[in-house]
C-alpha positions in Angstrom: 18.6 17.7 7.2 17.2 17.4 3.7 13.4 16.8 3.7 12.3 13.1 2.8 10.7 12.5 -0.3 7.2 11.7 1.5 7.3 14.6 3.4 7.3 16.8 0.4 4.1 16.1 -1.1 1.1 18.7 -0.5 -1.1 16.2 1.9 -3.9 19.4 2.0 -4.7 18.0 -1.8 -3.3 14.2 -2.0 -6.5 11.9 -2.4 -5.9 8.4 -2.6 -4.5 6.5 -5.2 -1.2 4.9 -6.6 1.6 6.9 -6.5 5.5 6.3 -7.4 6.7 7.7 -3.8 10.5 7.2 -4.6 13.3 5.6 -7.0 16.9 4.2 -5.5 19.6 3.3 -7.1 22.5 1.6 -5.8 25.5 2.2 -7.4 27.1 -1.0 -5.8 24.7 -3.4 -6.7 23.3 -1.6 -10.1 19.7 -2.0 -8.4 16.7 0.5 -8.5 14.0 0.1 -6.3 10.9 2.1 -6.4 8.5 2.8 -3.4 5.0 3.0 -4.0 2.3 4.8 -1.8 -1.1 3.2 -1.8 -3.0 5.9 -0.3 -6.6 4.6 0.7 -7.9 8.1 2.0 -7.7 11.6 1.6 -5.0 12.6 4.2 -6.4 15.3 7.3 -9.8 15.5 5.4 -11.3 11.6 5.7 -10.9 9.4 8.8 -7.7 7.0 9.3 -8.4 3.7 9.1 -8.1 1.7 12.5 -5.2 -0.3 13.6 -6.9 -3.4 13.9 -7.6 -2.9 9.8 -4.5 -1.9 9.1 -3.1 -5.1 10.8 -5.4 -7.3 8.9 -4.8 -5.7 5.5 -1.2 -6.1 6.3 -1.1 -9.1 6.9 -3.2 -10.5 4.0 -1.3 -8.0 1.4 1.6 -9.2 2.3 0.6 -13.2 2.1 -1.0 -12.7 -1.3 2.4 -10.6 -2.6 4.4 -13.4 -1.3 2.2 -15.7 -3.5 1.7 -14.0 -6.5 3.4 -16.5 -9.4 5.2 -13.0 -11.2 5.4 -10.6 -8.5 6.9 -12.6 -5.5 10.5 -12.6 -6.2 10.1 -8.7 -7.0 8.6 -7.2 -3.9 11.0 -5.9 -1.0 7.6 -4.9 1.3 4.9 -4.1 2.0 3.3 -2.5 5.1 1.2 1.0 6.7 1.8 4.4 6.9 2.4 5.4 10.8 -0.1 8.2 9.5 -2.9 4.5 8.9 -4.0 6.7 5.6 -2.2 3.9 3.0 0.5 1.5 2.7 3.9 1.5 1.4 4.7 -1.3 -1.5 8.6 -1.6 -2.5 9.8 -3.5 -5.4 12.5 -4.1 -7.2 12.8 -2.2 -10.6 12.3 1.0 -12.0 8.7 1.0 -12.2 5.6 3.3 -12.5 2.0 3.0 -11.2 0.9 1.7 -14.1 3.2 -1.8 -13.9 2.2 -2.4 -10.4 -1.9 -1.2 -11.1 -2.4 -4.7 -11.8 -1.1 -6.7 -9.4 -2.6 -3.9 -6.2 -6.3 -4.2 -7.8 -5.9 -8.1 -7.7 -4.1 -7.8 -3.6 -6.7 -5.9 -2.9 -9.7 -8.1 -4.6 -8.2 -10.8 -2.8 -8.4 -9.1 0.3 -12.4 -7.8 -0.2 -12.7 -11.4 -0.8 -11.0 -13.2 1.8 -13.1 -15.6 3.9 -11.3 -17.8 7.0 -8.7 -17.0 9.4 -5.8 -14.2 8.9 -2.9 -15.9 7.9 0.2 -15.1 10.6 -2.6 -14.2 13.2 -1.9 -16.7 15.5 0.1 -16.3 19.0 3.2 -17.9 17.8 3.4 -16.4 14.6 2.2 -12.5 15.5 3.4 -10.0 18.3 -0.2 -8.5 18.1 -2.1 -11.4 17.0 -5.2 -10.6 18.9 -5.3 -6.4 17.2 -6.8 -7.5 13.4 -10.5 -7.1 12.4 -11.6 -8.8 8.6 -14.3 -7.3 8.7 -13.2 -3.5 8.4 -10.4 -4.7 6.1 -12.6 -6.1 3.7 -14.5 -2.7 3.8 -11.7 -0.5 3.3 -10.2 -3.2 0.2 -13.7 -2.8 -1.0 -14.0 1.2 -0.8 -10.2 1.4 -2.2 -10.9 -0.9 -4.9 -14.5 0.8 -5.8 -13.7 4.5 -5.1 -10.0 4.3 -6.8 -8.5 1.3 -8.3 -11.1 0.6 -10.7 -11.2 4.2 -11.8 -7.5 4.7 -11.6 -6.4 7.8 -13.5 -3.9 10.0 -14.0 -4.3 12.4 -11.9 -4.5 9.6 -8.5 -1.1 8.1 -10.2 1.2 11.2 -10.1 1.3 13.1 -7.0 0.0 16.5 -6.7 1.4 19.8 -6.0 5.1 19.3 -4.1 5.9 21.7 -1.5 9.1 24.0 -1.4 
């Protein structure tokens, strides 16, 4: 089987960032889509972050995407990493880091900032509604947004070496 895209990257010297992960086109439809990798740690060197975070930064990235007055028509998804070292963010277009920089420093303010109950974190509404913690998620949004989105560059918006 050919090796996926993700897979190919040299995770001994990825650190986090935002990084164009992948490009499809269908042919069919005439639609690109490009996948973006919001890594939030530096992959087998820092700690993952916890699946209770993870939920909750789900969940609130995914509420504020839905929002957002220009980007909510354009975003396919957005959700973790099985690895819990980022998130994937897919939207429609052929993009680079630079279009989406914006619009992942402002998810990610709004998540730092969020005060009151996770939306979707109800019973009814969540199949895990009980596994999400606002308090580490608004420490992780903070340390992303500090440590890497204010400071983006180009080396944490094109991926590092790719292996053979």
């Amino acid at each position: 089987m050919e090796r996926i895209a993700s897979f190919s990257v040299d995770h001994r010297v990825l650190e986090p960032g935002v990084y164009v992960s992948r490009r499809d086109a269908d042919a069919a439809t005439g639609c690109t889509t490009t996948t973006f990798d919001l890594r939030m740690t530096a992959p087998n060197r820092e700690p993952v972050m916890d699946t209770a975070a993870v939920h909750a930064i789900e969940h609130l990235g995914a509420t504020f995407l839905r929002n957002d007055a220009e980007w909510s028509g354009r975003v396919i998804y957005f959700g973790p990493m099985g690895c819990r070292t980022g998130f994937y963010l897919v939207a429609f277009g052929e993009l680079e880091s630079a279009d989406v920089a914006d619009l992942v420093r402002r998810m990610f303010a709004f998540i730092r900032d969020f005060e009151g109950e996770i939306p979707g974190a109800k019973p009814e509404e969540c199949g895990n509604y009980h596994d999400n913690d606002l308090v580490q998620a608004k420490w992780w949004a903070r340390r992303y947004m500090a440590d890497t989105l204010e400071v983006l560059d180009e080396a944490h918006t094109h991926y590092p070496a790719l292996l053979d």
